[in-house]
LUMSEDREN-740294 format. One record per residue (C-alpha): x, y, z. Coordinates in steps of 0.001 Angstrom, whole numbers, always signed. Last residue first. Layout:
BEGIN
<site><east>X</east><north>Y</north><up>Z</up></site>
...
***
This chain:
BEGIN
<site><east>+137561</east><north>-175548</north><up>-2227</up></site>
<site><east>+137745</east><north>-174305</north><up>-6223</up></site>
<site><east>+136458</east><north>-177542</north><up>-7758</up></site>
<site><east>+134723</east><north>-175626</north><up>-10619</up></site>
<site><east>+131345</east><north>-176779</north><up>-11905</up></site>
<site><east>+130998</east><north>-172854</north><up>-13382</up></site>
<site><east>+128140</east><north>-171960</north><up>-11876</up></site>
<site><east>+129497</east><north>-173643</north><up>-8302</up></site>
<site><east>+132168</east><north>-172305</north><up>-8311</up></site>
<site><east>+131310</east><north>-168340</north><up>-9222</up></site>
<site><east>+133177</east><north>-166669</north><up>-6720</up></site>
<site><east>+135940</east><north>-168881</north><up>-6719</up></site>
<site><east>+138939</east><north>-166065</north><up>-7136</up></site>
<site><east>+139558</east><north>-167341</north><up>-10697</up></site>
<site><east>+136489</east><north>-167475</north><up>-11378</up></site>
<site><east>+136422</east><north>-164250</north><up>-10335</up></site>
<site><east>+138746</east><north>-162697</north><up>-12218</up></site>
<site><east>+137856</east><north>-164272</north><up>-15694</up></site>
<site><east>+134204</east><north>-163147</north><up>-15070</up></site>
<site><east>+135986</east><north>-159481</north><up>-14538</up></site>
<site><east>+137341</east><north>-159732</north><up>-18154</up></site>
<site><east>+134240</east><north>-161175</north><up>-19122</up></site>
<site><east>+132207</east><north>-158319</north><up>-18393</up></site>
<site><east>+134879</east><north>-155736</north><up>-19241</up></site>
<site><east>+134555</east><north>-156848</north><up>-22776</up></site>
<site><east>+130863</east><north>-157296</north><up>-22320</up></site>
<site><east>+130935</east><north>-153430</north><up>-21253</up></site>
<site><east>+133035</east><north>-152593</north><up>-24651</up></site>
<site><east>+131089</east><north>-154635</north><up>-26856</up></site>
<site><east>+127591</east><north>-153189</north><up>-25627</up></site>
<site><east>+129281</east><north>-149099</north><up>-25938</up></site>
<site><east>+129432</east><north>-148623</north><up>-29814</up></site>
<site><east>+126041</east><north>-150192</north><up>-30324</up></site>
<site><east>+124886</east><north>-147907</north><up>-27387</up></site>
<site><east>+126105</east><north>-145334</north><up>-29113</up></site>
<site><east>+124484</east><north>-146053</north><up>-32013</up></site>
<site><east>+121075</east><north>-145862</north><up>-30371</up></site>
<site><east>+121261</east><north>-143170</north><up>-28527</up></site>
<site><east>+122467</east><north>-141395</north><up>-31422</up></site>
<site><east>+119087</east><north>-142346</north><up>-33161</up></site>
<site><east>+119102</east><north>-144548</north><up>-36368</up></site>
<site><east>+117318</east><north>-144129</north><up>-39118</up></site>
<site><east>+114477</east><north>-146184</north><up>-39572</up></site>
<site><east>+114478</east><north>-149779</north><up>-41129</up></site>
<site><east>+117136</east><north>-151453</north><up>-38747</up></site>
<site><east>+115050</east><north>-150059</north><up>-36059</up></site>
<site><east>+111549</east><north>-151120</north><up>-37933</up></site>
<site><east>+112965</east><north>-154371</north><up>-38429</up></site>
<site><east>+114465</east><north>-155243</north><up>-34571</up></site>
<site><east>+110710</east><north>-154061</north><up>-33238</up></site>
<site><east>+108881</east><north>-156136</north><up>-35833</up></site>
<site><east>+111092</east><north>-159384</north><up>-35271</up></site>
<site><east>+110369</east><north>-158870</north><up>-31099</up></site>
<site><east>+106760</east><north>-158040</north><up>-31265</up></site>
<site><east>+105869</east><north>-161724</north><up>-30478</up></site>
<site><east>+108069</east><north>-162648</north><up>-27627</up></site>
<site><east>+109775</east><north>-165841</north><up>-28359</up></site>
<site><east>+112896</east><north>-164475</north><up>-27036</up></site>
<site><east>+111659</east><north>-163487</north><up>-23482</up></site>
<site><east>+110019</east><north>-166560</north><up>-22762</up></site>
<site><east>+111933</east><north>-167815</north><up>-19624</up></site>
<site><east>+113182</east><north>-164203</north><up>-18585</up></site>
<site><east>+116110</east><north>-164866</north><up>-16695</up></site>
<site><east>+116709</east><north>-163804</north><up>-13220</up></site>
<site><east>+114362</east><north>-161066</north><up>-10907</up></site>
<site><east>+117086</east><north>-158510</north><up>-10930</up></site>
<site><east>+115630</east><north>-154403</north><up>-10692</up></site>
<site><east>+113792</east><north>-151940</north><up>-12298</up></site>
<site><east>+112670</east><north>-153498</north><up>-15435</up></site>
<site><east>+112442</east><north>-151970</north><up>-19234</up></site>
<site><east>+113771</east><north>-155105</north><up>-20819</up></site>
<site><east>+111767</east><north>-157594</north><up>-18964</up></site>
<site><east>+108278</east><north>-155678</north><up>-20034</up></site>
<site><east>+109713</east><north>-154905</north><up>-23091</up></site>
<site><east>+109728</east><north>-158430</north><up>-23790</up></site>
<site><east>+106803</east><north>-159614</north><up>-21942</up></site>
<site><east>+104220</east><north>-157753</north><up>-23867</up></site>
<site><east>+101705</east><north>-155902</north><up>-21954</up></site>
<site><east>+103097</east><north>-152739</north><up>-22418</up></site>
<site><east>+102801</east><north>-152576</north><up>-26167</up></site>
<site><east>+104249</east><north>-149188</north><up>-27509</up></site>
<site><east>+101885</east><north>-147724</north><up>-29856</up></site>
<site><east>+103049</east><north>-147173</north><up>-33244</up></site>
<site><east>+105448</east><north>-144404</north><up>-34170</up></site>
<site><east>+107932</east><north>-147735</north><up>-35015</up></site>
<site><east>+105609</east><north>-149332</north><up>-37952</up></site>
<site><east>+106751</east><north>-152326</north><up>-38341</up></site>
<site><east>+103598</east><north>-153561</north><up>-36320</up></site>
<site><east>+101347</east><north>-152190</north><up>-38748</up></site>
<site><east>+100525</east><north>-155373</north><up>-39902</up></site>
<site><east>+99576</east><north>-156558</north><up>-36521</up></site>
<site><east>+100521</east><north>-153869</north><up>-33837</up></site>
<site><east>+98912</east><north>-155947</north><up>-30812</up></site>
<site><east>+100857</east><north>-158407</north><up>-31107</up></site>
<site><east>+98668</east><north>-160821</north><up>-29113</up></site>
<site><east>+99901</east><north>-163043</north><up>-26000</up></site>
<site><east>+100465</east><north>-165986</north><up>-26964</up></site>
<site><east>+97698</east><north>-169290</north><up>-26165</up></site>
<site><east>+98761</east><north>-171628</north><up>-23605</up></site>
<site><east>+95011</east><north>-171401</north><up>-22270</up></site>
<site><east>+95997</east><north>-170675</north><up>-18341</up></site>
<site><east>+98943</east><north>-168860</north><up>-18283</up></site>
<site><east>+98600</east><north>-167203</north><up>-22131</up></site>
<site><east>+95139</east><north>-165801</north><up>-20670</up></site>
<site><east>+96150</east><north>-165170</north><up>-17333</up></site>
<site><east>+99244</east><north>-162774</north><up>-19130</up></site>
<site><east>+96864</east><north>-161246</north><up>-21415</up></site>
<site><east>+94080</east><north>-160420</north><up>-18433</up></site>
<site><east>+96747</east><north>-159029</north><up>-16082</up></site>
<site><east>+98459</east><north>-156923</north><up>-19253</up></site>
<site><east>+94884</east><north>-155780</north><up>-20180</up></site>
<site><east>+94516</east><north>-154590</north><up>-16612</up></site>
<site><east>+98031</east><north>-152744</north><up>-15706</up></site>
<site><east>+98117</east><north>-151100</north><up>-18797</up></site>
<site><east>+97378</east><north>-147603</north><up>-16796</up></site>
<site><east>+100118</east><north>-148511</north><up>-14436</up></site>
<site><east>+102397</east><north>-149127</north><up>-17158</up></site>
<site><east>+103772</east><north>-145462</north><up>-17374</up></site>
<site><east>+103869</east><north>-145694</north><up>-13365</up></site>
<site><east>+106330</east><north>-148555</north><up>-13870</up></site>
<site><east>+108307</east><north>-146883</north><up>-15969</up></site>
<site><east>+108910</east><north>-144351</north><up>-13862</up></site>
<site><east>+107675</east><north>-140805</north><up>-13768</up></site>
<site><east>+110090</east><north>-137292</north><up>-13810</up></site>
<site><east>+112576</east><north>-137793</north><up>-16973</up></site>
<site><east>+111133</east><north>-140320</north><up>-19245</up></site>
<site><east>+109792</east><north>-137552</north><up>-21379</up></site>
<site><east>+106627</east><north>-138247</north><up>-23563</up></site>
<site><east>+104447</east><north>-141520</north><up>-23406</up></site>
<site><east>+104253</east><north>-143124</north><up>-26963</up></site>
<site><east>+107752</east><north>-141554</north><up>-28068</up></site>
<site><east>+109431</east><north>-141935</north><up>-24464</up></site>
<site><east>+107915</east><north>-145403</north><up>-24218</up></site>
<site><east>+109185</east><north>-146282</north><up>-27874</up></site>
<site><east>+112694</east><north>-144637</north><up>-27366</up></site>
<site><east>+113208</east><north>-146628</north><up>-24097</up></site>
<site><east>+112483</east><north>-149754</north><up>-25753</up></site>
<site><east>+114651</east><north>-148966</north><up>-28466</up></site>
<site><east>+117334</east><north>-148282</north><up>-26063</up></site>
<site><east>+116817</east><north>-151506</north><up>-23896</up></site>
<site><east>+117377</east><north>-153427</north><up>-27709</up></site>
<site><east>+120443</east><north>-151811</north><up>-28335</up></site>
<site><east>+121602</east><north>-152803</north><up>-24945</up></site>
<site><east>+120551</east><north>-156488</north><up>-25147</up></site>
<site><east>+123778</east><north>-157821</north><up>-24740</up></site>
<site><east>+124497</east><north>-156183</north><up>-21630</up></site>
<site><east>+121253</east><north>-157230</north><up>-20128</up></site>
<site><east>+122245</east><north>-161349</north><up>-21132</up></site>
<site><east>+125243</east><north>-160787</north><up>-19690</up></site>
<site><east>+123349</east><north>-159637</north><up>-16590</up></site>
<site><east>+121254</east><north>-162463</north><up>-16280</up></site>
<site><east>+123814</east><north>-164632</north><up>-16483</up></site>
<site><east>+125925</east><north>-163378</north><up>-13190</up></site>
<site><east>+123397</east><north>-161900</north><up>-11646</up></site>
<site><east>+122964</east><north>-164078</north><up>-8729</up></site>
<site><east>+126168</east><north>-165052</north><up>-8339</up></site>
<site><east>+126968</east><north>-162120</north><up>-8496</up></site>
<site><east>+128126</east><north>-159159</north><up>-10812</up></site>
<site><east>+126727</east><north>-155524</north><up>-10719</up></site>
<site><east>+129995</east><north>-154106</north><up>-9005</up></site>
<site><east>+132152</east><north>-154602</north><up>-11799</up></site>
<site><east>+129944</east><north>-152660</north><up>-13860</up></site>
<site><east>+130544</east><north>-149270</north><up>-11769</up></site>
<site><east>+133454</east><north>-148167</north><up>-12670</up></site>
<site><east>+132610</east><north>-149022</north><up>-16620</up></site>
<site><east>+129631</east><north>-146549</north><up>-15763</up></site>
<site><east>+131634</east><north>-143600</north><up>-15360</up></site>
<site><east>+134275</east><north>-143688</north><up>-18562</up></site>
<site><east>+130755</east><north>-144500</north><up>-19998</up></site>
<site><east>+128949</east><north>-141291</north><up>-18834</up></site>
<site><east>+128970</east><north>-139167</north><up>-21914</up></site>
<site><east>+128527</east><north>-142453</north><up>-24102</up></site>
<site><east>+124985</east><north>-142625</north><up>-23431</up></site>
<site><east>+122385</east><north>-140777</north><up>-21450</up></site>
<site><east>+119774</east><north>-142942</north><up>-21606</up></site>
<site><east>+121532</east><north>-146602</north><up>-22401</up></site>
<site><east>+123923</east><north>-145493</north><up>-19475</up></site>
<site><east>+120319</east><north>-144912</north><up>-16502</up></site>
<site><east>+118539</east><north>-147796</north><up>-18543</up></site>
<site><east>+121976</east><north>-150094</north><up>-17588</up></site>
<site><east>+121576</east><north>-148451</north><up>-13824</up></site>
<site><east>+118177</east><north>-149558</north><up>-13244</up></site>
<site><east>+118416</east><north>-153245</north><up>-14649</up></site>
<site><east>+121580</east><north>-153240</north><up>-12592</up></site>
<site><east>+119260</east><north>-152874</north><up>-9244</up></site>
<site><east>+120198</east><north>-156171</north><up>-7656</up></site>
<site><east>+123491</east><north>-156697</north><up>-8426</up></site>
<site><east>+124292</east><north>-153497</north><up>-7267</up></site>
<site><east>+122238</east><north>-153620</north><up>-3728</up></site>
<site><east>+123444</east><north>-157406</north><up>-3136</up></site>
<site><east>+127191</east><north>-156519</north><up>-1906</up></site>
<site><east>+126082</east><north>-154104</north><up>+690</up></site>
<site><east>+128836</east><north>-154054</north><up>+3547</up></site>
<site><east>+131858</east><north>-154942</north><up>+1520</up></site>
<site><east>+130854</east><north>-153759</north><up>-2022</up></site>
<site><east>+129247</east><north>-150999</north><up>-827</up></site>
<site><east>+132224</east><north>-149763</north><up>+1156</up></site>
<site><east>+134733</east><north>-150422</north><up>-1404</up></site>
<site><east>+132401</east><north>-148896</north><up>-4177</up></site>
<site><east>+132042</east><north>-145751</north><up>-1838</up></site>
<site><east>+133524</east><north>-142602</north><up>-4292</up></site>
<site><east>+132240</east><north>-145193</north><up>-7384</up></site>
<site><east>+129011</east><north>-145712</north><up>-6206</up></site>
<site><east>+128456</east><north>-141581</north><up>-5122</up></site>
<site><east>+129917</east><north>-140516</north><up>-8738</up></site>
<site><east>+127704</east><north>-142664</north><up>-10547</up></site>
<site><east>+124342</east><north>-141816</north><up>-8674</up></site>
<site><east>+125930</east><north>-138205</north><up>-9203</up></site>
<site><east>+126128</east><north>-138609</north><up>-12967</up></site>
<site><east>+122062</east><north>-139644</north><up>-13426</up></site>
<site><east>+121247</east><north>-137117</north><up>-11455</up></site>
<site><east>+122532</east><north>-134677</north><up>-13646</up></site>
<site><east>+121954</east><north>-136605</north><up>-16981</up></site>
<site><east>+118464</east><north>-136814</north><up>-16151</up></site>
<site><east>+117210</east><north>-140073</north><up>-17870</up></site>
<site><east>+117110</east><north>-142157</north><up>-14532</up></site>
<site><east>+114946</east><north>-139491</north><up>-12808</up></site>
<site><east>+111988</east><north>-141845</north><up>-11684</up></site>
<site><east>+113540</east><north>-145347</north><up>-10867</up></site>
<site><east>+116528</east><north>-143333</north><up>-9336</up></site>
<site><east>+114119</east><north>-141751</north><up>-7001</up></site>
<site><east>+111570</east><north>-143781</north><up>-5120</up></site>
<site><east>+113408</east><north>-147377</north><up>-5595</up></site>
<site><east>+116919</east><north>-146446</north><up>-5657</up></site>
<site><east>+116989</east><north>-144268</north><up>-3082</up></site>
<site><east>+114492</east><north>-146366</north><up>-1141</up></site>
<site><east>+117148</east><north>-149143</north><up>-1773</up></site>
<site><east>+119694</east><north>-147219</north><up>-464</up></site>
<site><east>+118111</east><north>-146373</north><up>+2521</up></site>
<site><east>+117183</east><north>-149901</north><up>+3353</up></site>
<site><east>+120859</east><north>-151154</north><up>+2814</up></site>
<site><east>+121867</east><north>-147877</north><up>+4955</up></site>
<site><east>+121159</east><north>-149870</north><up>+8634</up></site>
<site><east>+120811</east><north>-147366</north><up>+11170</up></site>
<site><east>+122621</east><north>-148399</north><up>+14778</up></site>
<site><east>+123448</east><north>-144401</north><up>+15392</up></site>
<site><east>+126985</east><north>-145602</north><up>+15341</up></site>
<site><east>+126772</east><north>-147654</north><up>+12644</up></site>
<site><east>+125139</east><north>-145593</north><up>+10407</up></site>
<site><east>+128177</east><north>-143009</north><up>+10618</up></site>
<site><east>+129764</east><north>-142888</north><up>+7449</up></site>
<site><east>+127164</east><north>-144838</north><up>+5397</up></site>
<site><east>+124472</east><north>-142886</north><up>+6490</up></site>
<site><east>+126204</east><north>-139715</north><up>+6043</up></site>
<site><east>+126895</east><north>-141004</north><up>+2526</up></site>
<site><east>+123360</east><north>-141235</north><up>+2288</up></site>
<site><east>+122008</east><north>-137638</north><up>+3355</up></site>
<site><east>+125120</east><north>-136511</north><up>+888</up></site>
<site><east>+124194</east><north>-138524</north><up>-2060</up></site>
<site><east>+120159</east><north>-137613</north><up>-1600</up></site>
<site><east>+120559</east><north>-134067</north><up>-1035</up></site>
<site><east>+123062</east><north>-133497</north><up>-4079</up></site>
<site><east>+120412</east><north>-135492</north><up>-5860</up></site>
<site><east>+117585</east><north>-133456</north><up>-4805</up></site>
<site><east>+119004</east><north>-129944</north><up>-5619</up></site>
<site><east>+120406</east><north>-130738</north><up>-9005</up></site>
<site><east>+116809</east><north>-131661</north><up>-9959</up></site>
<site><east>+115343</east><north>-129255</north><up>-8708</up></site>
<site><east>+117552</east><north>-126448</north><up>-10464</up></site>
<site><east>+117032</east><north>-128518</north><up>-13463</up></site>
<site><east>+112914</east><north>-128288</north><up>-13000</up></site>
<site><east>+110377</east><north>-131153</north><up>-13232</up></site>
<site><east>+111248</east><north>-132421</north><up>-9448</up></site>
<site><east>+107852</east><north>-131098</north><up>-7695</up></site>
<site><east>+105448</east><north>-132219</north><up>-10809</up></site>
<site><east>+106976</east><north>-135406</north><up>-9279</up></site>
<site><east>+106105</east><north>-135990</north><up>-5940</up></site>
<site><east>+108350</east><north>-135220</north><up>-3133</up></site>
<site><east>+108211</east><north>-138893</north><up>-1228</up></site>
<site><east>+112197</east><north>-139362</north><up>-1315</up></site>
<site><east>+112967</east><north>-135893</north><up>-377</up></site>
<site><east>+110620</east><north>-136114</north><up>+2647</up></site>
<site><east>+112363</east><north>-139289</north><up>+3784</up></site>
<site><east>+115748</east><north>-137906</north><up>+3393</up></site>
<site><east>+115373</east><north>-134633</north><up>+5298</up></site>
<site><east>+113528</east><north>-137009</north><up>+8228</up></site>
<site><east>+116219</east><north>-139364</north><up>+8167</up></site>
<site><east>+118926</east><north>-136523</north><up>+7959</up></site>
<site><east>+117729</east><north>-134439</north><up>+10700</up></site>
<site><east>+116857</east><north>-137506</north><up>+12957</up></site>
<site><east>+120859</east><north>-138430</north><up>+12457</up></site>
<site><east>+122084</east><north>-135071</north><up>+13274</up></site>
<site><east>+121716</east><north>-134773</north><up>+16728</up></site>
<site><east>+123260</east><north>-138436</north><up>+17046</up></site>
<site><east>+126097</east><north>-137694</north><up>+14904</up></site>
<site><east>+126653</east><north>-134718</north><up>+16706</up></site>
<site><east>+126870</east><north>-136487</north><up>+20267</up></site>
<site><east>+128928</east><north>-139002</north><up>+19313</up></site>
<site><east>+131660</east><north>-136274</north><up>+17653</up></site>
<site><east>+132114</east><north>-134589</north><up>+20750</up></site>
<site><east>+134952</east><north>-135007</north><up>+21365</up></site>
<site><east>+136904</east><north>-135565</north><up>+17594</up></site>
<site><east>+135140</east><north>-133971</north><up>+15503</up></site>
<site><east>+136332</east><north>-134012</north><up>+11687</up></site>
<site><east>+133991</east><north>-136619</north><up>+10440</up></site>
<site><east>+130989</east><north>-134450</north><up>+12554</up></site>
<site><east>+131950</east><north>-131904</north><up>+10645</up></site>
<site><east>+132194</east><north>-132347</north><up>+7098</up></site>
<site><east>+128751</east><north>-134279</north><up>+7509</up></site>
<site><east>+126860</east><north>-131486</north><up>+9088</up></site>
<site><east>+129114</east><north>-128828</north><up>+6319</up></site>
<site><east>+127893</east><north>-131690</north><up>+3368</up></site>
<site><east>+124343</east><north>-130913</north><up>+4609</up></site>
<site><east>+124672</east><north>-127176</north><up>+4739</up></site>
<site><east>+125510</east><north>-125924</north><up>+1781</up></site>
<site><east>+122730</east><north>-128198</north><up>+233</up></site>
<site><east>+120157</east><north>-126973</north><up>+2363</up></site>
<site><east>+118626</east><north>-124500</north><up>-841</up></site>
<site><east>+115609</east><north>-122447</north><up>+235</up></site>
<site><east>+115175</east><north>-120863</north><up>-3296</up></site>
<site><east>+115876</east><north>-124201</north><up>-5139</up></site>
<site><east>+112996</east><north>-125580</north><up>-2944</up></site>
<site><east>+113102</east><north>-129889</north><up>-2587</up></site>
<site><east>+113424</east><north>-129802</north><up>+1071</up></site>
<site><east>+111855</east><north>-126559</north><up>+1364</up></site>
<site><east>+108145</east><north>-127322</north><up>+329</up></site>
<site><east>+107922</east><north>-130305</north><up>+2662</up></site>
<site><east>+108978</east><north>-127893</north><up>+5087</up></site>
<site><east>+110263</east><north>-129987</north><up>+8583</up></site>
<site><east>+113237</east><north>-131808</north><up>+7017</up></site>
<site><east>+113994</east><north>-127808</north><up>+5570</up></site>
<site><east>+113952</east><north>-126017</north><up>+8989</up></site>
<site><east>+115796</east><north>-129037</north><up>+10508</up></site>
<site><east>+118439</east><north>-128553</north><up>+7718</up></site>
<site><east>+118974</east><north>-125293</north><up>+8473</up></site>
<site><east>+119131</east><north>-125558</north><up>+12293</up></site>
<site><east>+121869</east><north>-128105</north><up>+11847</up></site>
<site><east>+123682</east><north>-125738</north><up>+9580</up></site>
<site><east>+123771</east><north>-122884</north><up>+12449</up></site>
<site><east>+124697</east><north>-125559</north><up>+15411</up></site>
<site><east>+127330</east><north>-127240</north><up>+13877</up></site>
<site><east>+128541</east><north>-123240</north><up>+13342</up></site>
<site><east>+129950</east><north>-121947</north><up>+10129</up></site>
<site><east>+127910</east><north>-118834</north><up>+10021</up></site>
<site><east>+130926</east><north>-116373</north><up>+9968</up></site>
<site><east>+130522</east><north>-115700</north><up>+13839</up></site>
<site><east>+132846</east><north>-118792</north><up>+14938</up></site>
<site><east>+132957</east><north>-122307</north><up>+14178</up></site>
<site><east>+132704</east><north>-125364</north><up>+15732</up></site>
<site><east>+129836</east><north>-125113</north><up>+18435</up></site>
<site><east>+129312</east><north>-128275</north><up>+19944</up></site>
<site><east>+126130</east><north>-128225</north><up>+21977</up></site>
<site><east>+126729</east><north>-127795</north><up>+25742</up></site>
<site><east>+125784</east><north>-131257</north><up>+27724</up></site>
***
């Protein structure tokens, strides 16, 4: 069968920016290369096969091994790769178009997205959380396919929240109009508590934040998980000890622990739940956490960041919305069986 061409001389073909982004999905370099920029073209792929109407089949299924293998190398482009603006901007326009192409036309290529998101999530979210760029088009992209999430994927929000509270607590009030789209979508069943619990803690997330960006540099570019990859071994040994003797786990600041320039301790379980990735349920012992008082007295001691007071300024109005969406769907029966209600 003839490839569709859609366009005439003026470089508009299906053909011309499917030949783009196959250049780029097979240049490790290109896909995340200002210089070489497929940007114009993905949305064009996408624009296009929506609008087809013959031979729309066909294009999808050209373009699907384009996009997978465009998506893939954008999720494993390591980070010294993504420390630029122009990067930056680059990747997350790749990675919200590759994906709403999945979620347009996944089913007819028989591709799941959940597992796309999730890398999304997982291998590039977790790292650039902080930009404010990417950080608005994950918002953007969730609210422009919250119906379509919602119905197909209704465990991806719920189960990544963690994420998306550090991405608000890092870039503050700028986004909130943005988030408070979104914050519907976090609550399950599953989440339900937990995430009150998140939302209360706000203040405290941004702290955390503040200490790992003070005791580790810029958040932007490396997760937090990486940043406690070098802990990894005294937090193994601290948590078997307190498993299997009972005994706490040390503050390790001791006297000096009011000091907020000190050392952030990863191995305590506090910041540990705080600066998570995704929904695991409550924290059993995250209250009794011994750097907790020290923490809470050195930020009431110090002067305040914005950050920080925004996020003071933000908690009641997302736990407003919280319970105003609680109210909802309780009253909808989502939550019987939390709430001992004899909806059925």
């Amino acid at each position: 069968m003839a490839s569709p061409e859609l366009g005439g001389g003026d470089g508009s073909s299906y053909d011309f920016h499917l030949r783009s982004l196959s250049a780029a999905s097979r240049d490790s370099a290109a896909a995340a290369d200002p210089a070489s920029d497929p940007t114009s073209s993905n949305p064009r792929v996408c624009e296009m096969c929506r609008e087809a109407k013959e031979a729309r089949d066909e294009m999808v299924a050209r373009a699907f091994p384009v996009m997978s293998k465009l998506f893939q190398r954008c999720a494993a482009a390591p980070t010294q790769a993504v420390a630029s603006t122009g990067t930056l901007l680059l990747l997350s326009r790749l990675f919200s178009t590759i994906l709403q192409f999945f979620l347009n036309f996944g089913e007819a290529v028989l591709h799941d997205a959940d597992g796309s998101l999730k890398t999304f999530f997982r291998s590039c979210l977790s790292r650039e959380f902080a930009d404010p760029i990417v950080a608005e088009r994950t918002l953007e992209f969730l609210i422009a396919n919250k119906t379509k999430i919602l119905g197909s994927f209704p465990t991806l929000i719920p189960l990544f929240y963690p994420l998306l509270l550090k991405l608000i607590a890092s870039n503050g009030e700028k986004l909130e109009k943005k988030f408070l789209e979104v914050l519907p979508l976090m609550m399950s069943a599953g989440s339900f508590l937990p995430l009150f619990l998140s939302l209360m803690d706000l203040p405290m997330l941004v702290v955390a934040l503040e200490k790992v960006e003070r005791s580790s540099g810029t958040l932007i570019g490396s997760s937090i998980a990486t940043i406690q990859k070098s802990a990894a071994p005294e937090m193994l040994l601290a948590l078997m000890d307190e498993a299997y003797t009972g005994s706490a786990i040390e503050d390790s600041s001791g006297i000096s622990g009011s000091d907020d320039s000190s050392p952030l301790d990863l191995a305590d379980p506090m910041f540990l739940d705080l600066l998570k990735d995704e929904n695991d349920g409550i924290a059993a012992k995250h209250w009794i956490s011994p750097t907790i008082s020290s923490t809470l007295q050195a930020a009431v001691n110090s002067t305040q960041s914005d950050r920080l007071k925004q996020s003071l300024e933000m908690a009641p109005r997302f736990l407003s919305l919280y319970f105003a969406t609680a109210l909802w769907d309780v009253n909808d029966c989502r939550f019987p069986i939390f709430l001992k209600l004899d909806c059925y």
